[in-house]
N, C-alpha and C positions, 0 to 999 in steps of 0.2 A: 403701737402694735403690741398686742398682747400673745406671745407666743405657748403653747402649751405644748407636754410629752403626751401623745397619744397611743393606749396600750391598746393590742387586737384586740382583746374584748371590747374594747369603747367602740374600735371602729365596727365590730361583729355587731352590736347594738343598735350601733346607729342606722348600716345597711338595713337587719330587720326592720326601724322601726321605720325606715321612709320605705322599704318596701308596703309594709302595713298600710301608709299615709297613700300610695299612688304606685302599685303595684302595677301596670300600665307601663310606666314612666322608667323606677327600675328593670321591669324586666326589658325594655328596650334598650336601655342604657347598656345592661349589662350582655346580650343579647349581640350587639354593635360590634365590631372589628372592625378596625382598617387594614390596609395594606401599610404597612414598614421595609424598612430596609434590613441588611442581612448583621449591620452593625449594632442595631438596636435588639435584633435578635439573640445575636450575639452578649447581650447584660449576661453581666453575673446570677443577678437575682429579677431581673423585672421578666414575666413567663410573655412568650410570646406564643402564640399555635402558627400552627397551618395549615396551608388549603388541601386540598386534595393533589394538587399541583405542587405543594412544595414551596408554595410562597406565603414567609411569614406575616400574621395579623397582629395587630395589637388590639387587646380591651382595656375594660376600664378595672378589672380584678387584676391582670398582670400589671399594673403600674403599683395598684395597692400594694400587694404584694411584695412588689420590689422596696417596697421601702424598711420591710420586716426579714429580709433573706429569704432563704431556701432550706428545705430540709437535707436530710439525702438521698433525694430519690428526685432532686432540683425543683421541688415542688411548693409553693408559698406556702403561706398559714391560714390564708381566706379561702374557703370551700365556698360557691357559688352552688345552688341547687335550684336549676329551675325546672319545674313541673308543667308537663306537658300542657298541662291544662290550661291555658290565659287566664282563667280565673282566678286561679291559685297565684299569690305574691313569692318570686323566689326566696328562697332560706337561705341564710350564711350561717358557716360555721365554722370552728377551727378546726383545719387538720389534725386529726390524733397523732400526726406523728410531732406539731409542735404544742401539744399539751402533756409528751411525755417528755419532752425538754422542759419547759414551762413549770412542771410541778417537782418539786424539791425533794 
């Protein structure tokens, strides 16, 4: 096993470029929620939402996310952008607020 340090920009990179590859595929991917429990909800850093109702979902950016922290405003560093439009592949991007931690 070859283990690697994965920086947000790698993984901001990589979402664009398979969005690019099968924009379909991500934006369903990323689109998806399940239903979780209120302990999972409860992470530190992995973002959970919810329904209208009050009951937390899990995607697949709040797991991302959790593996890089939170801002202060309990917010990751992966911006999800998906455009109304099905056609359009959604965008990632870093939060401005960890690019002004990020830059020195």
């Amino acid at each position: 096993m070859n283990a690697k340090t994965v920086t947000i920009q790698e993984v901001i990179a990589l979402l664009n470029e398979a969005a690019q590859l099968d924009s379909e595929a991500i934006r369903a991917l990323v689109d998806h929620q399940v239903p979780c429990n209120y302990n999972l909800a409860d992470h530190p850093t992995i973002q959970v939402g919810c329904t209208e109702d009050g009951d937390p979902r899990l995607g697949v950016i709040g797991i991302i996310n959790g593996l890089f922290g939170v801002d202060e405003n309990a917010r990751g560093p992966v911006i999800a952008d998906v455009p109304d439009d099905p056609a359009e592949p959604p965008v990632f991007s870093l939060n401005p607020n960890f690019e002004k931690i990020m830059t020195p």
